[in-house]
N, C-alpha and C positions, 0 to 999 in steps of 0.2 A: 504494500500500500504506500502511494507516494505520502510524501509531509501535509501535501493540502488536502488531501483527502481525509487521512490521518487528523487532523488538525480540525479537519471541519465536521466528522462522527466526535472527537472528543467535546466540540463546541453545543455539540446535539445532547452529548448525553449530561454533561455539566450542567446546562440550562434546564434539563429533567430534572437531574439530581435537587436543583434549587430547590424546585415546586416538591418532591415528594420523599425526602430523603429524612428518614428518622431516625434516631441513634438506636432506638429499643427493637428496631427491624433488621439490627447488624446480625449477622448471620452470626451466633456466639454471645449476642446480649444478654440475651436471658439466661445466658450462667451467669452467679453471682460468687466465681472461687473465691476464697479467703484470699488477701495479697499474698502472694511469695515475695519473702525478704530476702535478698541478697548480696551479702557482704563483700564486696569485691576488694581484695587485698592491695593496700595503699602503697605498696612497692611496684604493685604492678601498674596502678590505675595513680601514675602519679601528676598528671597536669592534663587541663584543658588544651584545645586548638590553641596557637597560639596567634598575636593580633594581628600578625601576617602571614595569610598562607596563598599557596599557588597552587593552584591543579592547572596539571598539564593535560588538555582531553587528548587523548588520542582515537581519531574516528573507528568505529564499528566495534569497539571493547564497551558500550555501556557505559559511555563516559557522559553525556549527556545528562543518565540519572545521575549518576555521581553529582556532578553539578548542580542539579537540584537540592540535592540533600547540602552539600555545602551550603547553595545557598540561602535556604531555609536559617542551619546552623548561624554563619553569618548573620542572621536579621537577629537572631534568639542572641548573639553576642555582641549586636549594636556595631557590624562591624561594617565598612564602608564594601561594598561586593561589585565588582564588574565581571560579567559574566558573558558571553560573546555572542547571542544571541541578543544582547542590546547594543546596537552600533553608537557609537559618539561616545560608549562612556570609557571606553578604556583613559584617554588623554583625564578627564576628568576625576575617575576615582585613581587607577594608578599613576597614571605619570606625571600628572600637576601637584598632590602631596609629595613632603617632604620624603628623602626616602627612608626617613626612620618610621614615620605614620603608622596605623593601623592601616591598614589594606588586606582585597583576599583577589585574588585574579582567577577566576574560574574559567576557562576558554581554550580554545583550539589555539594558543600561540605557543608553538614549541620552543624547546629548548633554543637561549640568544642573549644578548648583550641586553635586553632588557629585564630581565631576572637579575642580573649585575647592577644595571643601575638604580634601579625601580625599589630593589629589596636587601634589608640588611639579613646577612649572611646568618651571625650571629643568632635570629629571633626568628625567621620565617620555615615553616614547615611545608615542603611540597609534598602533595600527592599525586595520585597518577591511578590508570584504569590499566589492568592487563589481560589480557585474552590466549589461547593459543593460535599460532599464526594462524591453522590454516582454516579455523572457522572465523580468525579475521577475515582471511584475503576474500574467503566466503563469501561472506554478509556486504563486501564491498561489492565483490562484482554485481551480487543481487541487484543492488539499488542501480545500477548500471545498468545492468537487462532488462527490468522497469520500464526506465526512460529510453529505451530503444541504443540502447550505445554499445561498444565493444565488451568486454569483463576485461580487458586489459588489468590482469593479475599481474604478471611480471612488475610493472607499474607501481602496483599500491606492496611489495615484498618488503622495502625498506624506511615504510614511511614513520610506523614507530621509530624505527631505529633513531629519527630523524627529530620526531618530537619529543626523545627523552635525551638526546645530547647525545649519545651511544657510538662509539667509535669501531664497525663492524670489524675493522681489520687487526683491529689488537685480539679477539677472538672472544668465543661464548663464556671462557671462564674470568676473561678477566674485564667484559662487558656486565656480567651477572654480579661483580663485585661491586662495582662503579653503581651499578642501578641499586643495588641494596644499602651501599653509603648517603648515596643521593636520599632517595626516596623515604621520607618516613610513613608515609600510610600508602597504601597501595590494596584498590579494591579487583580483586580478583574474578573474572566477568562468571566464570563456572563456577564461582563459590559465593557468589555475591551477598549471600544470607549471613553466610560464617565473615566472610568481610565486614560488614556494617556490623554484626554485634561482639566483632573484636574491638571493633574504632571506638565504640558506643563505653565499652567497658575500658580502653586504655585511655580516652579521652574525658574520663569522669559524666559521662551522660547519662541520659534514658535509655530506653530501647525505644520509644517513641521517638526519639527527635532522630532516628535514621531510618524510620519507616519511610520506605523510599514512594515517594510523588510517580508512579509508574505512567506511562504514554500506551505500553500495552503491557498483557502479561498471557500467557499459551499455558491454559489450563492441563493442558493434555503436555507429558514428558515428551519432548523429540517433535512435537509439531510441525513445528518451522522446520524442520529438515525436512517433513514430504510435502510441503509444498515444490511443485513442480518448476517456479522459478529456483528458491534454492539445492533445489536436486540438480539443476542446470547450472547456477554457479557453484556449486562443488564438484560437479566433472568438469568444466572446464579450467578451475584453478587447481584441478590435483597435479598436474605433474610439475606445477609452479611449485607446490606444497611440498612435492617427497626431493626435488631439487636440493643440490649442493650450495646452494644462497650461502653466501657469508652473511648477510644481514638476515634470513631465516632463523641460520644458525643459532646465533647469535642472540632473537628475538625467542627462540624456544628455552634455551636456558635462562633467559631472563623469568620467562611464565613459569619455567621450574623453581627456581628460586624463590620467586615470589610466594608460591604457593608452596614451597616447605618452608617459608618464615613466618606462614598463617598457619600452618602444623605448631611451630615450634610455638606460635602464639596462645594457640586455645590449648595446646597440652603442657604448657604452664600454667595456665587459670587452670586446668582441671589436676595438676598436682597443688595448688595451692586449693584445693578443695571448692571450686567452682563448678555449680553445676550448668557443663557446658552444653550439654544435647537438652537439658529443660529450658534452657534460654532461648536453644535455637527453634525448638518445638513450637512454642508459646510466638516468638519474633513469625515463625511460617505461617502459622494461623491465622493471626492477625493480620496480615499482610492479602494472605488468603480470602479470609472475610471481605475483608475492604476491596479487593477487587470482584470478588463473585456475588456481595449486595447487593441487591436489586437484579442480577442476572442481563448487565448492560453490556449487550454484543458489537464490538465494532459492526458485525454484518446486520446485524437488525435497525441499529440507527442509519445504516445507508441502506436499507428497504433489503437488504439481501440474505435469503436463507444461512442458516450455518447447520453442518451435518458433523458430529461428534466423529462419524466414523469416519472423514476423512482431516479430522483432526481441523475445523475451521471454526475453533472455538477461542479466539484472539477474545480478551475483554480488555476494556480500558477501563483507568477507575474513575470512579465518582468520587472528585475531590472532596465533598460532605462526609461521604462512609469511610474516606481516609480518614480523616478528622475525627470520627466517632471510633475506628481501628485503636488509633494514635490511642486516647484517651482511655480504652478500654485495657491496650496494652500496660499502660503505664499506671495502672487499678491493679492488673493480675502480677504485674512485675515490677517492686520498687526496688530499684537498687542504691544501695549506700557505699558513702565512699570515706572511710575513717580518717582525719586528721587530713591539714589543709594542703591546698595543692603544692608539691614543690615547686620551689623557685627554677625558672630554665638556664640551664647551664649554656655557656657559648660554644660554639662549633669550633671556632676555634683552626678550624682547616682550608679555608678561601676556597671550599667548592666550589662557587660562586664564580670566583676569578678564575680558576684556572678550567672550567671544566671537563669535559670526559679527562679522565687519568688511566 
């Protein structure tokens, strides 16, 4: 589905949601569990976002939500946010404050001399989306095939490389080194649940405030793979995909990495006695509910049948029964965080300046 289409079912069914959207109709309201308390331990959960961050989106990882969820976060922190889907503001929020300011740069500008100038080393925390390449190159050519145009895969192989600063030819081990010095939060597209209620619990929050603002969501596991556009773009970008790419390479051991520093994340909360699969249970539900309320189908707000068994059961949510998610979530799960934030220590290292190493 192109963005204007996309864009104009979510406009259909938000404007429903207005007229008939009740919190006591969330699919899960009418339980009323006791809270679960959870103590999340203050070595681990030692500081909030800090007043400067930057997300790097890199296209077709889910970076978009990401961006949402920051920026959301960012209003909850009073923090100044430009985010790339508003033209004019970048000059305005980052690059006219001082560069010590609070700022959060949310947006498609990769790695560049304006991270250097724009942001103290010192105090800003970037994050980033990761995927694995080849359901990247995927999900690109898709949107390609759509708009009638080539998948020209070869094309899109090095474009992360590109927006995390990534220097392919020094190789994937010591690319994956670099990405995990750099990067402090990094939301993993295949793990994206266990992502947000790491962030949630290292960055002193809710689990509500990373209930993610979803555009869609595929009720059904593996959906989107039979559709027959992306059945189409994944034969044609597979031999791009099992290719000797040096920036492939390079881009796979990063997604490895990433995702054993999210292993090593949640199996430290859960030696520190954190119950991590009740967190993540209770975060699926909720999230769950809030998209399948009310039963609002991309294809029924553009007049078009949906059939389960061919898996066209896309729903967008209803920004209301998020809100009512949110608030139920954060009833069934309060989490505490003992004794005050630590103070942030400096980096100390001019990543900044010198970047890829």
């Amino acid at each position: 589905m192109t963005g204007l289409r996309l864009g104009a079912a979510l406009a259909l069914v938000t404007a429903a949601a207005r007229r008939d959207c009740r919190c006591e109709d969330l699919a899960l309201a009418r339980r009323a569990p006791v809270p679960r308390r959870v103590v999340v331990p203050a070595a681990f959960a030692s500081r909030n976002l800090s007043s400067q961050v930057a997300l790097l989106k890199v296209p077709e990882t889910g970076s978009s939500t990401a961006a949402n969820v920051f920026a959301e976060l960012a209003a909850k922190f009073k923090r100044p946010a430009w985010v790339s889907m508003r033209p004019g503001e970048f000059e305005r929020v980052v690059a006219a404050p001082a560069r010590t300011a609070p700022k959060w740069a949310l947006g498609h500008r990769g790695w560049g001399p304006w991270l250097r100038d724009h942001f103290d080393e010192r105090v800003v925390d970037l994050a980033t989306t990761a995927r694995a390449p080849a359901a990247r190159l995927a999900s690109s050519a898709e949107k390609r095939l759509l708009r009638g145009e080539p998948a020209d895969c070869e094309r899109s192989a090095g474009v992360a490389l590109k927006f995390w600063g990534v220097d392919a030819q020094k190789g994937p081990a010591a690319g994956a080194r670099h990405f995990l010095k750099v990067f402090d939060d990094v939301v993993v597209t295949e793990r994206y649940n266990e992502s947000l209620v790491a962030l949630a619990l290292r960055r002193r929050l809710q689990l509500g405030d990373v209930l993610p603002p979803l555009a869609k969501y595929h009720g059904h596991a593996g959906a989107a793979a039979r559709t027959p556009t992306r059945a189409e773009a994944v034969r044609r970008c597979a031999a791009t995909a099992r290719s000797g790419s040096a920036e492939l390479a390079v881009e796979r051991a990063i997604h490895a990495a990433a995702s054993a520093r999210l292993d090593a994340t949640l199996g430290e909360l859960r030696e520190r006695g954190v119950d991590v699969d009740a967190l993540l249970a209770a975060f699926a539900e909720h999230l769950h509910a809030a998209m399948t309320s009310g039963a609002r189908h991309v294809a029924k707000a553009l007049g078009r049948p949906t059939s389960p068994a061919t898996g066209a059961d896309t729903l967008i949510m209803s920004l209301c029964f998020r809100r009512c998610a949110i608030a139920a979530l954060d009833r069934a799960i309060v989490l505490e965080y003992p004794g005050p934030e630590a103070p942030r220590a400096g980096r100390g290292r001019g990543w900044l300046r010198r970047g890829a190493d």
